[in-house]
N, C-alpha and C positions, 0 to 999 in steps of 0.2 A: 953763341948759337950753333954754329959749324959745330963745335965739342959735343954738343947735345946733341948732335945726330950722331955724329959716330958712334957715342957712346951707345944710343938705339938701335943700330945696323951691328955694329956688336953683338947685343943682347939677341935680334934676330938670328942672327948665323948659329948662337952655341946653341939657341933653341932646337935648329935643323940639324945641327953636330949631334944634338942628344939622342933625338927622335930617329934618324939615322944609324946612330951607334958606334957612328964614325966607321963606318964600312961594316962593321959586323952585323950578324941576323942578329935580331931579339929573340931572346927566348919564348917559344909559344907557350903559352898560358897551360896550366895542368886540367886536365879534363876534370868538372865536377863529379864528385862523388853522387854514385846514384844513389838514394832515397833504399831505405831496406825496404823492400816490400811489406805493407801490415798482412798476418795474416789472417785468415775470415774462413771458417769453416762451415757449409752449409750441411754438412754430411750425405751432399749428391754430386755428381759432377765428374771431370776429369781430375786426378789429382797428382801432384808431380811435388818430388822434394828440392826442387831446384829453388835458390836463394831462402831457403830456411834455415836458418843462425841457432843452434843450441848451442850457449853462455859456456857452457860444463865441458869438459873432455871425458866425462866418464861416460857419455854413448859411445865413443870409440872405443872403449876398453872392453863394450861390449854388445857389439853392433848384432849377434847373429839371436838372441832368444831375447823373451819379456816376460817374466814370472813363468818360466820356464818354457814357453811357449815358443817357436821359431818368428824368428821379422825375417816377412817377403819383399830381398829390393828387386826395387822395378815394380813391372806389371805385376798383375796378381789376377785371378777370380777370385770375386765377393763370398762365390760358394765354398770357396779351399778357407775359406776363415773364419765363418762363421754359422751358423746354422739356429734358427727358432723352427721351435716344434710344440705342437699344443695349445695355439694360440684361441681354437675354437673350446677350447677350456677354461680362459678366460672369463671369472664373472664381472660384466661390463655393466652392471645393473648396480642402483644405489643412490642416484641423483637423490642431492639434499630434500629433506620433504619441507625443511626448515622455509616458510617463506613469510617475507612482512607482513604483517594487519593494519588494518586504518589505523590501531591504536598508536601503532611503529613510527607510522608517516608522522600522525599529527605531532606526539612527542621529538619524532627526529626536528621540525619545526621548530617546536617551542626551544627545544634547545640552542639553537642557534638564533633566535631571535632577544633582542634586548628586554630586559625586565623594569617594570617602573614597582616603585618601593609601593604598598600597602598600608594605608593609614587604620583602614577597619581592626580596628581592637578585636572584630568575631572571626576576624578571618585566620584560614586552618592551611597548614601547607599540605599543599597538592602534589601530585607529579608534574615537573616540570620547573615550579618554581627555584628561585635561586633564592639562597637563606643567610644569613649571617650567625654562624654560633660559635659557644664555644666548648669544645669536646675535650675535657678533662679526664686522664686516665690513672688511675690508683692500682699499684699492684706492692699489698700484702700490705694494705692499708697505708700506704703512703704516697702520697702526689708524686708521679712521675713528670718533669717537664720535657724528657725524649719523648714522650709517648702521647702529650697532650697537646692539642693544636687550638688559639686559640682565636676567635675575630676569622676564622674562616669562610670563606665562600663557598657554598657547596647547590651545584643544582643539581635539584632532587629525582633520583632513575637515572643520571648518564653513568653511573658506576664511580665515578673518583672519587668514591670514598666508600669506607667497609660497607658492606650490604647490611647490617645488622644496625651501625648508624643510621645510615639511609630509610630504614624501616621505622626506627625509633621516632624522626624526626615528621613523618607524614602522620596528618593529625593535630600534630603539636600549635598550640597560640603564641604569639610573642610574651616573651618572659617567664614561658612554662619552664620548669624544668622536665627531665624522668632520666633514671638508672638505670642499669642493667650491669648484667656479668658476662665475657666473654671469656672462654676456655676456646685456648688455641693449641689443635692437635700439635703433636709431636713432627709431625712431618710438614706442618703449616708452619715454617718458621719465618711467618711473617714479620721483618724488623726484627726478626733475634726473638721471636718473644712464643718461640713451639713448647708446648708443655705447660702455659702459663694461664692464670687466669688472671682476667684485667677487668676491675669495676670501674664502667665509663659513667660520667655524667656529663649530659648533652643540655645546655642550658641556650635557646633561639631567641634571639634580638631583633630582627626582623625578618619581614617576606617580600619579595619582588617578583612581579607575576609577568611573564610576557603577553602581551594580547592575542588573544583563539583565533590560529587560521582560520581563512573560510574553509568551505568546502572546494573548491574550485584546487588552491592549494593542495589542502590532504589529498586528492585526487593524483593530482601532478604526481606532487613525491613520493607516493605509494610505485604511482607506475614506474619512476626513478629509483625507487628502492628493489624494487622486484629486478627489473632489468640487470642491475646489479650483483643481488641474489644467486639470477639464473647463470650470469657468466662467473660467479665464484664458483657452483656446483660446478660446472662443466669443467670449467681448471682442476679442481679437486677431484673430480671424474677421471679427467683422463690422465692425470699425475700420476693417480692411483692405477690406472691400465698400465702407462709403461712403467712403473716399478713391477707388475708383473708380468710384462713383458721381459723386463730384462732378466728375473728370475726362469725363463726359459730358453734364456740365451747361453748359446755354448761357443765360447771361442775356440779356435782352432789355430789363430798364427794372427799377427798383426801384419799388415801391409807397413813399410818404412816409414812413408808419407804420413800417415797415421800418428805414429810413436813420434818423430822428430816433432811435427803440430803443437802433440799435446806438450811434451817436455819444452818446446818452447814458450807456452801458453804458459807453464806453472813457472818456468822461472822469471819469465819476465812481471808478473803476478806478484812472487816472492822476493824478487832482488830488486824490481823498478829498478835498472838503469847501476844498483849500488854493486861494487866488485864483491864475487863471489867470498873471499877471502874476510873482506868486511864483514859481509853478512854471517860468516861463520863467526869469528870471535864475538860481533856485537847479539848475536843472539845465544853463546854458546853451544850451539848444533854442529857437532861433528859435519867431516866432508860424506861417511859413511850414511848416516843418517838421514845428510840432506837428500844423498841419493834413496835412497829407498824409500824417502817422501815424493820424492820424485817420481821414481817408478811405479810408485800405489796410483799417483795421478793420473799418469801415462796409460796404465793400465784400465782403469776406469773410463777414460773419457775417449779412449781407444775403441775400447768396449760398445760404449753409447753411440758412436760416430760409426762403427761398423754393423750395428743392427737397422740404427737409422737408411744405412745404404741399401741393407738387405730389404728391408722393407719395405722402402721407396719404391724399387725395380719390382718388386713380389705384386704390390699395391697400382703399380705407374704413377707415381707421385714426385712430380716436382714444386717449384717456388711460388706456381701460379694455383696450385691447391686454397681453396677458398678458407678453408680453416687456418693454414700456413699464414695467409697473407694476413687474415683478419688478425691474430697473433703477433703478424710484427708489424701492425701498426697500432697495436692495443697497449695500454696502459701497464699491461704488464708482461713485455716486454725490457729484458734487460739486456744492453749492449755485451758485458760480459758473461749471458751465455746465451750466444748465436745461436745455437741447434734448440731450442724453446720451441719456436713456432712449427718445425720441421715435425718435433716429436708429439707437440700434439696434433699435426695430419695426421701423421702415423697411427698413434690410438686411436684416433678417430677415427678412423679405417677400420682399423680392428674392432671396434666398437660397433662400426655398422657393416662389418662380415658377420657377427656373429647375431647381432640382428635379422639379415635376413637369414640366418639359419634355421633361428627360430621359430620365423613365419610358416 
C-alpha cells in the first residue's frame, strides 16, 4: 500500500516538473494566422488595396500602365479615369411587347399537371396532352435507328420535340399513323443531320389528358406568368442600357485597387486554390498567355467597376437604391457577379433621366 502512494506522489510531482518546464518559460503559442480577407466589390465605397493577394508576380513586373493606360496608386478622382458622355442619347425604349395570354396560363397548367390515359377510341390529341408514339426516321430510304425514337413520351406544345412532329401529331387517333418529309437547312445541323432530308413516320399508341383548370387557376397563373414576363423585359431592358452605356465609356487610367480586385478575381476564378505552374502544364497555356487573359479581365471588369462608380456619385446612388436592393435579393442574382444589382440602378437611372427628358 505505502509503495502505491509513492508511486502516486511521483506521478504528481513529474506532472508539476512538466507543466513547469523545470524552471524554464514555455514557449508562447504562434499567433493565428488571420483569415485573407474575401473580397466583395460593390463598385461604391472607399477602396483601399491593403490585404489584396494576386497569386502571379507578373503585376510587379508591371505595376505602372493596363492596356496602355496608367494605374493610379493611392488616392485617385473618379473624374481623372473615367468619363461617359451621351448618355441622353441613349434609346431606353423597347420593353418586351411579348406578354402571356389565358391560352399560355391554362397550357403552362396542363403541362405540369398529371395525365390519366384515354380510353375513347374518338378521342383526338389536343394541346397539352401527353402521347405515346413512335417516331421512325428514313433517310434515303433506309430505317435510321440514330434518328428514330421509339415508345416516347411527348406532351404535346411544351416543345421537347421537333415542332413539325408536334404538329403532325395534334389531330391524330390512336393507331393512326401520317408521314412527312423534313429538309433540314445547311445551317440547322440539327444532330449532324444539316443538308438532309428525313422521311419520319409518326405512328400514336396512346393519349393521356390532364384534367381543365378552373378558371380561378388560369387566372392565378396568368397573373404569375406576367409578373414574370415583366421582370425578364426589365432585366433585358436594362442589360441592354448598360452595354450601351459602356459603349460610351472612355477610360482614362485605372485606380490600383481596381486592377489588383479584378486580377485577383480572375485568378482565383481560374486556379481555385491549384499552383500556377500546374495550371499551366495541365491546361497548356503559356505563362504569357495566362497573362494577357488576365489582363483582357482586368481591364474589362476595371472598366465596369469604374463607370459604375461614375455613375453612382453622377446619379447619388448607393446600396439602399430600391432597384439595387430588389436585384440582390431577386432570383437572379448571382454571387459571382456582385456589381448585377448596382448596374442595374444605374440604368435604371439612366433610363428614367432620359425619360423625363422627354416629358
Amino acid at each position: 500500500m505505502f509503495r502505491k502512494y509513492i508511486l502516486v506522489i511521483l506521478a504528481v510531482m513529474l506532472t508539476m516538473s512538466t507543466a513547469c518546464g523545470c524552471g524554464k518559460k514555455a514557449p508562447e503559442p504562434e499567433p493565428a494566422q488571420e483569415a485573407e480577407e474575401e473580397v466583395i466589390v460593390s463598385g461604391v465605397g472607399e477602396e483601399t488595396a491593403e490585404g489584396i493577394s494576386v497569386g502571379t508576380d507578373d503585376y510587379a513586373e508591371d505595376p505602372d500602365t493596363l492596356g496602355g493606360l496608367p494605374v493610379i496608386m493611392g488616392d485617385y478622382d473618379i473624374n481623372d479615369c473615367v468619363a461617359i458622355e451621351g448618355l441622353e442619347e441613349i434609346d431606353t425604349d423597347g420593353l418586351s411587347d411579348s406578354q402571356p395570354e389565358y391560352e399560355d396560363a391554362r397550357l403552362s397548367i396542363l403541362f405540369r399537371s398529371n395525365a390519366v390515359k384515354l380510353s375513347d377510341p374518338d378521342a383526338w390529341v389536343e394541346l397539352g396532352d401527353l402521347v405515346n408514339v413512335d417516331v421512325c426516321a428514313f433517310i434515303d430510304g433506309k430505317y435510321n435507328d440514330n434518328y428514330s425514337r421509339l415508345f416516347e413520351d411527348v406532351r404535346v406544345g411544351m416543345g421537347t420535340e421537333e415542332k413539325e412532329i408536334e404538329d403532325a401529331l395534334l389531330g391524330m387517333y390512336v393507331k393512326q399513323e401520317k408521314e412527312f418529309d423534313k429538309t433540314y437547312d445547311e445551317e440547322d445541323n440539327y444532330l449532324g443531320l444539316g443538308g438532309k432530308t428525313v422521311h419520319y413516320r409518326v405512328v400514336l399508341y396512346s393519349i393521356s389528358r390532364p384534367q381543365e383548370p378552373d378558371e380561378t387557376q388560369i387566372m392565378r397563373e396568368l397573373e404569375k406568368m406576367r409578373k414574370t414576363a415583366d421582370a425578364g423585359a426589365e432585366q433585358e431592358q436594362l442589360a441592354r442600357i448598360w452595354e450601351l452605356v459602356m459603349r460610351r465609356t472612355e477610360i482614362k487610367a485605372y485606380p490600383e485597387i481596381f486592377v489588383r480586385k479584378a486580377r485577383a478575381e480572375y485568378e482565383q476564378r481560374e486556379l481555385r486554390s491549384e499552383p500556377l505552374e500546374d495550371y499551366l502544364n495541365r491546361t497548356g497555356t503559356t505563362r504569357a498567355e495566362f497573362k494577357e487573359y488576365e489582363d483582357a479581365y482586368a481591364q474589362q471588369h476595371a472598366a465596369e467597376k469604374l463607370a459604375i462608380a461614375l455613375l453612382c456619385e453622377r446619379f447619388g446612388i448607393d446600396e439602399n437604391d430600391p432597384v439595387c436592393r430588389r436585384y440582390a435579393m431577386s432570383e437572379a442574382y448571382d454571387p459571382d457577379d456582385p456589381d448585377m444589382p448596382m448596374r442595374m440602378a444605374v440604368s435604371n437611372a439612366v433610363k428614367e433621366q432620359r425619360r423625363n427628358s422627354d416629358e
